[in-house]
MARDRENNU-203234 format. One record per atom (N, C-alpha, C): x, y, z. Coordinates in steps of 0.2 Angstrom, whole numbers, plus 5000, padded with zeros to 4 digits. Layout:
# MARDRENNU-203234
XYZ...
***
This chain:
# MARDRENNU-203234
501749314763501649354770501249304775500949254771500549214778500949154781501749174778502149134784502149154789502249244789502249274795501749274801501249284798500749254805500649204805500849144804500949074805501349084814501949134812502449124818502249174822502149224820502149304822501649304826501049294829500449274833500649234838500949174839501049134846501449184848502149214844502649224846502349304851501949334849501749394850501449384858500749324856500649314862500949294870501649254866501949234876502249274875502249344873502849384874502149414879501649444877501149474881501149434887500949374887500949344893501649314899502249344896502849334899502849374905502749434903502649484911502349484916501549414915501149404922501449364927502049344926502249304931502749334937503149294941503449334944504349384940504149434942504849474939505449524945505749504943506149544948506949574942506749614936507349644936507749694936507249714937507449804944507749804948508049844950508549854957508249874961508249844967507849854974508349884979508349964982508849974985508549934990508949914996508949895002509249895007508949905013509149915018508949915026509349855032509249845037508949875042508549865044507949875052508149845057507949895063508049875067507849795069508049745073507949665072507249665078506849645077506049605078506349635088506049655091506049665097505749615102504949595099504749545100504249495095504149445097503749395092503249445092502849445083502149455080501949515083502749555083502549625085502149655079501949725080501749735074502149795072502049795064502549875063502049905057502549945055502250025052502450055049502550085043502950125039502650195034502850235037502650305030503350335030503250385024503650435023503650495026504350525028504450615028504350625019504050705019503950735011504850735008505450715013506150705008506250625007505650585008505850515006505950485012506250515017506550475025506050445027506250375028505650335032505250345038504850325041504850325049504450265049504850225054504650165055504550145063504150105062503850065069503849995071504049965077503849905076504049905084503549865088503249825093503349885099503249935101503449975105504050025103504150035099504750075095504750115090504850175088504850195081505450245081505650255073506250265069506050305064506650335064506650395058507350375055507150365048507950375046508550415045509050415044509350495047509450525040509550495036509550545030509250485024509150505016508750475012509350425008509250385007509450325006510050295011510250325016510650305021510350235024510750195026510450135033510350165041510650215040510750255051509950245051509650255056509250275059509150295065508650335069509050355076508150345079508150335086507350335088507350385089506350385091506150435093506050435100506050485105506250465111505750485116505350495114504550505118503950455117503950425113503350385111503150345117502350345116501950325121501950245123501950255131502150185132501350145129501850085129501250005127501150045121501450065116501150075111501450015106500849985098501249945097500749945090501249995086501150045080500550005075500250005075499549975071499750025064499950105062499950115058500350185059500650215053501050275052500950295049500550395050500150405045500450465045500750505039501250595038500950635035500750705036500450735031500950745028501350805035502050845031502750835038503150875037503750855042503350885052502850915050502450945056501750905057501650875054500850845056501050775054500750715059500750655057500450625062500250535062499750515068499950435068500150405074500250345076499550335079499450245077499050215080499150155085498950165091499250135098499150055096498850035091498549975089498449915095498449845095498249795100497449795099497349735100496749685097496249725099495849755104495649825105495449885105494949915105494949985105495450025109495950085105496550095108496750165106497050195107497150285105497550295099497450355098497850395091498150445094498750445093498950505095499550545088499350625088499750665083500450685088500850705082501550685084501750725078502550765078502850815074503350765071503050725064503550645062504350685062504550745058505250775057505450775065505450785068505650795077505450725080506150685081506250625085506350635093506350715094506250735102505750745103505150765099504550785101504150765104503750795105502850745110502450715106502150665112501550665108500850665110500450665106499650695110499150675107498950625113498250615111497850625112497350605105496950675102496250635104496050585111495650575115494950545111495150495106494650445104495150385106494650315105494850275109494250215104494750165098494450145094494950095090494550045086494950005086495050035079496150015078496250055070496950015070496549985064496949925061497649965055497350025051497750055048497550155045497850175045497650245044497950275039497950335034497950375032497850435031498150495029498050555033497450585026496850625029496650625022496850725019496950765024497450815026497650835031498050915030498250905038497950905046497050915044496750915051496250855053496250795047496050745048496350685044496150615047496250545043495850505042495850465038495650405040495750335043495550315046495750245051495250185049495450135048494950095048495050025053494449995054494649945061494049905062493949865066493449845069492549885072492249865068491749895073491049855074490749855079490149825081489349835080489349805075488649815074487949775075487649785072487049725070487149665069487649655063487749605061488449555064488649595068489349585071489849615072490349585071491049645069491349645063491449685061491449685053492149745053492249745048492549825045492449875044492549945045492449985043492850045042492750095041493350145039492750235041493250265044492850305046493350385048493050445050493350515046493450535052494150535056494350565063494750625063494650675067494950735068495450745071496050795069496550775075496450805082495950835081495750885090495250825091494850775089494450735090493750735089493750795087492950825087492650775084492850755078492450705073492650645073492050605074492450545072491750475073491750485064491350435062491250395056490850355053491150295050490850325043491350315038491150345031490850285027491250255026491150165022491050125031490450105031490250025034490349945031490249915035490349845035490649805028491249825027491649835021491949755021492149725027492249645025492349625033492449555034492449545041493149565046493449555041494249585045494449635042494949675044495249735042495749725038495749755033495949775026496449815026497049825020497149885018496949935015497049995015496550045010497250095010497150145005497550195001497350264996497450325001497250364996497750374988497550404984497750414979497750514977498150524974498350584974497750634972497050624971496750654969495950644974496350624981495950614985495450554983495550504980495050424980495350394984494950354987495150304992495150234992495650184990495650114986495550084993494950034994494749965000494949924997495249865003495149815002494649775003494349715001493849705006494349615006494449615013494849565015494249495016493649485011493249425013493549425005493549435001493749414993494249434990494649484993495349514989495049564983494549584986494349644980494449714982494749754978494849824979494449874976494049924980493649964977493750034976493750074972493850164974493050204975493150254980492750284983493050364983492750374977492850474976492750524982493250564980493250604986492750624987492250674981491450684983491150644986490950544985490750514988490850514995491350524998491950525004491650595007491650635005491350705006490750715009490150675003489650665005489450645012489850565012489550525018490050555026490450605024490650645030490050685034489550695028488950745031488350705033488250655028487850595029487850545031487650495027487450425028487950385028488450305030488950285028488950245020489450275017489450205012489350135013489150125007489350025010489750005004490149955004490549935002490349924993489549924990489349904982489449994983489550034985489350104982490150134980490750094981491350114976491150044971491650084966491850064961492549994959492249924958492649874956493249884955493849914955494349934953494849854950494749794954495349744955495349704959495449624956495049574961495849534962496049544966496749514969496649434971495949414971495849324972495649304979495849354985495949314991496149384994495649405000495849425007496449435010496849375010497349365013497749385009497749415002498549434999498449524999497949555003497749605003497749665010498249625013498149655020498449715020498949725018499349805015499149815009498949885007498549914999499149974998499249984993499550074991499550074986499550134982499350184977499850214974500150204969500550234967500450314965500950344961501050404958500450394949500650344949500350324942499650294942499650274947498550224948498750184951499350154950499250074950499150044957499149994960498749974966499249914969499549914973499949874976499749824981500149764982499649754987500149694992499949664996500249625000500249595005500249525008500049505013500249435015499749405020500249345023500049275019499549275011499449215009499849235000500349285001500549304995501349284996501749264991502449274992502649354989503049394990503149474987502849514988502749544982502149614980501649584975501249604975500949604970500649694967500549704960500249764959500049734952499449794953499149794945498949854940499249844936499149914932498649934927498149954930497349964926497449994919497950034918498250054910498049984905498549924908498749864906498349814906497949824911497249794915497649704916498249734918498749654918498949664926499249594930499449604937500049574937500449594941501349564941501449564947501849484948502249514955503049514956503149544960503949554963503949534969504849514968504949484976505649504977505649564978506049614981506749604986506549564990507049534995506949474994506949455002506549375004505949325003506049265000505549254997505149225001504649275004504149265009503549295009503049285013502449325011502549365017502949385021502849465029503149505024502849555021502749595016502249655020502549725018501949775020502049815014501849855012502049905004501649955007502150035003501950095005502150124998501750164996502050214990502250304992502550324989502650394991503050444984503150494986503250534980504050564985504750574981505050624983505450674977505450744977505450784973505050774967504550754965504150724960504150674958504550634962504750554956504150524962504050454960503750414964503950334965503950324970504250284975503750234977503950144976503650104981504050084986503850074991504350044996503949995000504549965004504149895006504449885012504349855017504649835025504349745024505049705028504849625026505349615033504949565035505149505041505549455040506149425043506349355039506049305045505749345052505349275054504949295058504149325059503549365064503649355069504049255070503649225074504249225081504949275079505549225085505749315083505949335091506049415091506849385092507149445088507949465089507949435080507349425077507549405068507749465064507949475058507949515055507549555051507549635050506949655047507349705041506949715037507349765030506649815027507049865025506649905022506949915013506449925009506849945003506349964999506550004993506050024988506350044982506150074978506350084971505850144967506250164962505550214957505050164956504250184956503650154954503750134947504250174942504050164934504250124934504650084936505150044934504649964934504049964936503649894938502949904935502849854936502049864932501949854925502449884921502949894914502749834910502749814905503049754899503649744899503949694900504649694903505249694896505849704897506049704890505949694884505949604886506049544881505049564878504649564882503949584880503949634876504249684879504249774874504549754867505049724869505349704861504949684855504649614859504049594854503549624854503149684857502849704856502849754852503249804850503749834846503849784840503949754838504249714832503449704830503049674834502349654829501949724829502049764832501649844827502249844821502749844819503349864815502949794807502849744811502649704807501949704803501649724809500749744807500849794803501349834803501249924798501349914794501949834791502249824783501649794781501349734785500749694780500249754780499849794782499649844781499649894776500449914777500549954768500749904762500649844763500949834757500249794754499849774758499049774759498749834755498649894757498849944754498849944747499649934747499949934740499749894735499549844736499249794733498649814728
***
């Protein structure tokens, strides 16, 4: 029996270590976007509650016309100069663009199911890098703000009548981050000076709505991604897991805290203009992603696509396999250990 762990241990080991590299053997549906309007526009993406995208880029937004379809149809009121910093949906009747630009600049709600609708703003004027809806009479935004120490990051609790609107988490890193709630109302930051991701409980989040701002050591270490810059887009899976993406990463990256391992995919193009979004439709849960084939030259190409969340994050086959054969191997030398 002591040939077996002679071979059984390395072998066991690369198989552990096989899945942290890059993996792509899923099936990425995908599908074509409207082409770049103009250079280093900015875009946007969430979901309607059936899966249907809405998308934005440089002045422009879209709905898709049905769930896995390529049509897309615009929307035909949106506010001029506007050049979508973020896309935020409660339900097919509540939802909130962010007019983005370097800026302090507006937020306006909008009925995301209605591509005829209006839109209305909700008469704050701030700078919001990215948002999320936290229900359906308020969001979170985070963006630029000025303080003491300069201009910094922060994230803060706005209303859609306006009435509120103040900073929850302060000076969270120097530039704007991604962040992502999680289905249990926690709120994953990035903090784009290290590529660290934190979670901040709803209580906490509750608290600092009545009180004092968080600061950034008051969530919880969740995930250290290495670098700010691979951290600009954040989401949240159905399952925990943390996604992430940005302009010094090539793909996706995600990490699955079960596993306490990180894996990347590279879904389409093999480039770092990446943005990730997670959503739920009929219960399943879904990552999706929007990618650039060039920021920098308008009339380029643009795609959206996504996949079940289970399918990723996982021990990949050829890993399962081995991992599977060494419990099957560990339970014989065990009973015969035993037996013995």
């Amino acid at each position: 029996m002591k040939s077996i762990g002679k071979w059984f241990i390395p072998l066991l080991m690369a198989g552990i270590g096989f899945g942290a590299g890059v993996a792509a053997y899923a099936d990425w549906m995908s599908l074509p976007l409207p082409d770049l309007s103009q250079a280093w526009g900015a875009t946007a993406l969430a979901h309607l509650p059936d899966g249907r995208y809405v998308f934005g880029e440089s002045g422009n937004l879209y709905q898709q016309d049905a769930w896995g379809a390529a049509a897309y149809s615009p929307y035909t009121s949106e506010p001029a100069g506007i050049d979508p910093s973020f896309i935020a949906v409660w339900d097919d009747g509540i939802g909130v663009v962010g007019q983005g630009g370097w800026s302090a600049s507006s937020l306006y709600s909008f009925s995301p199911a209605d591509t005829g609708g209006g839109f209305t703003n909700i008469g704050l004027s701030l700078q919001n890098y990215h948002g999320v809806m936290r229900d359906g009479l308020s969001l979170y935004t985070g963006g630029a703000d000025t303080g003491p120490g300069g201009d910094h990051h922060g994230i803060r609790l706005v209303t859609l009548d306006g009435a509120t609107n103040r900073i929850v988490i302060d000076d969270i890193s120097t530039y704007s981050c991604g962040f992502d709630l999680d289905e249990d109302g926690n709120l994953y930051v990035g903090d784009n000076d290290d590529g660290k991701v934190y979670r901040f409980s709803a209580a906490q989040l509750s608290a600092a709505a009545q009180g004092d701002p968080l600061a950034i050591t008051n969530g919880t270490l969740v995930h250290d991604f290495g670098d700010g810059g691979d951290i600009g887009s954040l989401a949240v899976d159905s399952s925990g897991r943390i996604w992430a993406a940005g302009w010094q990463h090539t793909g996706l990256r995600v990490y699955n805290p079960d596993l306490d391992r990180e894996f990347t995919y590279i879904p389409g193009l093999s480039n770092a203009n990446y943005k990730v979004a997670c959503f739920e439709r009929g219960g399943v849960g879904y990552v999706a992603y929007i990618n650039q084939a060039d920021p920098s030259s308008a009339g380029s190409s643009q795609y959206y696509g996504y996949d079940e969340a289970s399918h990723y994050a996982v021990p990949e086959p050829a890993e399962l396999c081995l991992i599977l054969l060494g419990g099957g191997l560990l339970g014989g030398l065990r009973r015969r250990r035993m037996e013995a």
